[in-house]
N, C-alpha and C positions, 0 to 999 in steps of 0.2 A: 504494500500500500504506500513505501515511498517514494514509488516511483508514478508519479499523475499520468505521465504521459503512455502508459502502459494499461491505463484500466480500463480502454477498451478490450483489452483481451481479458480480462476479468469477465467481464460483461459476456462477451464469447463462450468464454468456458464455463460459464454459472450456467446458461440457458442449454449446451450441447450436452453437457452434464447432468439435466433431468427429462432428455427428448423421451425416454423410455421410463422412466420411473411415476407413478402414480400419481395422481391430481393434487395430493394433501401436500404429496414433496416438490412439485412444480409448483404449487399457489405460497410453500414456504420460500424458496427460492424468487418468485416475484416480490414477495414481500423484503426478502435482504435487499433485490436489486433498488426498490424503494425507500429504503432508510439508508441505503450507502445516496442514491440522489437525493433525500432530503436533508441527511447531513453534511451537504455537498463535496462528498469524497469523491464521486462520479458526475462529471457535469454531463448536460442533456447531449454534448457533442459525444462526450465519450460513450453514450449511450449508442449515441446513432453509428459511431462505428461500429461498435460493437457489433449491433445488427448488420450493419451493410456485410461485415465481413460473416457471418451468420450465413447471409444471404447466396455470399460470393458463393462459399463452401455445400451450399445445397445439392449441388448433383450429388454429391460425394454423400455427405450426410442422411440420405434417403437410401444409401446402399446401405446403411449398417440400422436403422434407424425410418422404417418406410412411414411413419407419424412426423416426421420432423418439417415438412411447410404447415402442417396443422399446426403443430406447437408451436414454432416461433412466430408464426403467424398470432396468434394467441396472445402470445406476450408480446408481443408488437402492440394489439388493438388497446392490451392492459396496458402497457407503460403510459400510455396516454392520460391514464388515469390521474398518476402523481407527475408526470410531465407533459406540460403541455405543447411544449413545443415538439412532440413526439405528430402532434397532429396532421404535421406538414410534410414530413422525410418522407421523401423518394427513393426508396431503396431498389438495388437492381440486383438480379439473380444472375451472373455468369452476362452479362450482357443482356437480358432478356428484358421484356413490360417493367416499366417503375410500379412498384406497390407501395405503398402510403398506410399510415395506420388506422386510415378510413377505410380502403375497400382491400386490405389484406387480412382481415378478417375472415375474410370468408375462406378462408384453408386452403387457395391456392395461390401458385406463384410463378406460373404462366409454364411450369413444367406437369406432366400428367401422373 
C-alpha cells in the first residue's frame, strides 16, 4: 500500500481473485474495494484502471473462469455506487465496444 501508483493492480487482483468464489465473498471484496476509495487509499483513476486492465485480460480470464464478464461487469455497475465518477468510464475489452458502468451491467462485453 506504499506504493499509490500501483493500486490499480490491487484493484485487478481483488476483483480476479473472487471471479469464482461465492456472492457473500465477492459483495465482501466490493465492500474493501469501497473503504480503501472512501478512505482514499484508491483514487477513482486507480479504480478505473484497475478495470480497464480487468477488461484488457478478459479473453484470457473467461478461459479459466467462464462467469468472469458477468462478474466484473457487476462490480463495474456496483462501484458506481460509492464512486461516482465510475458512471462515465469507457472501458475496452482487447480492442472491442467501450462498456460504461451504465450499460455493462448487463453481463456482457461484446465477446460471446
Amino acid at each position: 500500500m506504499e506504493v499509490p501508483h500501483f493500486h490499480h493492480e490491487l484493484v485487478k487482483r481483488a476483483v480476479a481473485a473472487v471471479l469464482d468464489k461465492p456472492a457473500d465473498e465477492q459483495a465482501a471484496m466490493l465492500n474493501l474495494l469501497a473503504h480503501l476509495h472512501k478512505t482514499e487509499t484508491v483514487s477513482p483513476a486507480q479504480l478505473e484502471q484497475g478495470f480497464q486492465k480487468l477488461f484488457q485480460k478478459l479473453p484470457d480470464l473467461v478461459l479459466d473462469s467462464p462467469n468472469a464478464s458477468r462478474v466484473i461487469n457487476s462490480f463495474l455497475a456496483q462501484t458506481k455506487e460509492f464512486c461516482p465518477e465510475a458512471e462515465g468510464w469507457a472501458l475496452k475489452a482487447n480492442g472491442d465496444r467501450a462498456e460504461t458502468a451504465t450499460n455493462g451491467a448487463n453481463g456482457t462485453n461484446g465477446h460471446a
